[in-house]
C-alpha positions as CSV (number, residue, x, y, z in Angstrom):
1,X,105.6,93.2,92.5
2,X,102.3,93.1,90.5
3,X,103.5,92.7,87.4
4,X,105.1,89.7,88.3
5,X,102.3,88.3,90.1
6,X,100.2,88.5,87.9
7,X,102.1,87.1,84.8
8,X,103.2,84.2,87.1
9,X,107.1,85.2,86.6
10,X,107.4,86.6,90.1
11,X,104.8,86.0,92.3
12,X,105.2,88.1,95.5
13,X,103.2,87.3,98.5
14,X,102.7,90.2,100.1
15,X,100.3,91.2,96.5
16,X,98.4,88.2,97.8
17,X,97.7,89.4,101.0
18,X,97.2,92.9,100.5
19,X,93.9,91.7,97.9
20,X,92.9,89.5,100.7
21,X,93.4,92.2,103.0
22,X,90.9,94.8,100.7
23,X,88.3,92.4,100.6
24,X,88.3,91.3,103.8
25,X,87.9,95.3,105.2
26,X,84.7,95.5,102.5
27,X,83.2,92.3,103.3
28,X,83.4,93.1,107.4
29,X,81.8,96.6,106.5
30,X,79.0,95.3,104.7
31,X,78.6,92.5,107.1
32,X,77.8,95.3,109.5
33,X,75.0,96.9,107.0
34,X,77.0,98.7,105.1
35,X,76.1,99.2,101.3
36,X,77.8,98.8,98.2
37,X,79.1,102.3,97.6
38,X,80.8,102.4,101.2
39,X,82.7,98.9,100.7
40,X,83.5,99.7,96.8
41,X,85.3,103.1,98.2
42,X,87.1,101.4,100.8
43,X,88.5,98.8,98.8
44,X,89.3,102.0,95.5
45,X,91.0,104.1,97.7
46,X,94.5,102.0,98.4
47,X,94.4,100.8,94.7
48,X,94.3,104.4,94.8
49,X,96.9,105.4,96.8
50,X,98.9,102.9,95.4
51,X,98.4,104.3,91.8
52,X,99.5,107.5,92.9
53,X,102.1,106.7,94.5
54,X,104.2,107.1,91.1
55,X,104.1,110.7,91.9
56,X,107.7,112.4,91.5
57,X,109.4,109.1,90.4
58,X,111.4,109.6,87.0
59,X,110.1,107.1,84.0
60,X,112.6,106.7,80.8
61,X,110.2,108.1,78.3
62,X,108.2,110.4,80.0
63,X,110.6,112.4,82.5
64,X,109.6,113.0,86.1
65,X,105.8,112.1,86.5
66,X,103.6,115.3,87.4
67,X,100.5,115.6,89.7
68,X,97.9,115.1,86.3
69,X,99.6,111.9,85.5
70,X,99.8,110.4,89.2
71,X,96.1,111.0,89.6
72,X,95.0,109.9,86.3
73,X,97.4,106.6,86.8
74,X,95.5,106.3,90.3
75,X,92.0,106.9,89.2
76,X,92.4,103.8,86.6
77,X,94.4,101.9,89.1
78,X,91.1,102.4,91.6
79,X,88.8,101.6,89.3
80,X,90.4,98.6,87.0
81,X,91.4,96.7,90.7
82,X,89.6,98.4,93.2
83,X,85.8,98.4,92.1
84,X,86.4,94.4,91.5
85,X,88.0,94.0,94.5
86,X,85.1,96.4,96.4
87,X,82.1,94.5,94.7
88,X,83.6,91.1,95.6
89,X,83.6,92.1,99.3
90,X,80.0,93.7,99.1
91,X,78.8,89.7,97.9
92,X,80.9,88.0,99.9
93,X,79.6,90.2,102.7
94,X,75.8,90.4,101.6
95,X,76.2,86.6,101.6
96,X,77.5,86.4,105.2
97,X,74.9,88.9,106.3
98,X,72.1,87.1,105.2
99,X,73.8,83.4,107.1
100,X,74.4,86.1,109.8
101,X,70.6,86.7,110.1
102,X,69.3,83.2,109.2
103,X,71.0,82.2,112.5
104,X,70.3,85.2,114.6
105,X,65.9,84.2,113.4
106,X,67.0,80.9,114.4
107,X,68.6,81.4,117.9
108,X,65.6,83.4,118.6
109,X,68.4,86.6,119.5
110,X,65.9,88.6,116.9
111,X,62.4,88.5,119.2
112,X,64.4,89.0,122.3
113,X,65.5,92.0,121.2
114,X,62.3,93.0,119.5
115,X,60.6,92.6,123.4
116,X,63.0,94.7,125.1
């Protein structure tokens, strides 16, 4: 489904949502002060996942693909589209965080609590 997507042969939807999906999860966790390692994880571990998920299938070349290869296959997966993906949420979310406080100085919410 990738592959199509992103050569603009076969563009599948549901690739479009699940990127959305990523960042959205690591912009709402940094949005709630968490930092750039947490977000960058969440978002590497289904790229992950997904990378490894070639575990056991057969290829042409290359026979039936072994534990070594799923993880390796993963761990570039995670790292080519995940860390992107992470750090774009961590901005996205820094960003919002910092509106997020803007208004909360503004609304006074911030010297309220400070007197309690």
């Amino acid at each position: 489904m990738a592959v199509g997507t992103w050569t603009g042969a076969n563009p599948e939807p549901l690739v479009f949502v699940g990127v959305a999906t990523i960042v959205a999860v690591a912009t709402l966790f940094t949005v709630f002060n968490s930092g750039l390692i947490p977000a960058t994880l969440l978002a590497m571990a289904p790229t992950f996942g997904i990378g490894f998920a070639r575990y056991g299938l057969s290829t042409e070349y290359y026979g039936t693909v072994g534990i070594p290869d799923a993880t390796a296959i993963g761990l570039m997966t995670a790292v080519v589209v995940g860390l992107p993906l992470g750090v774009t949420g961590f901005l996205i979310g820094t960003v919002l965080r910092r509106i997020r406080g803007h208004f909360e100085d503004q609304s006074g919410a911030g010297e309220a609590s400070m007197q309690a």
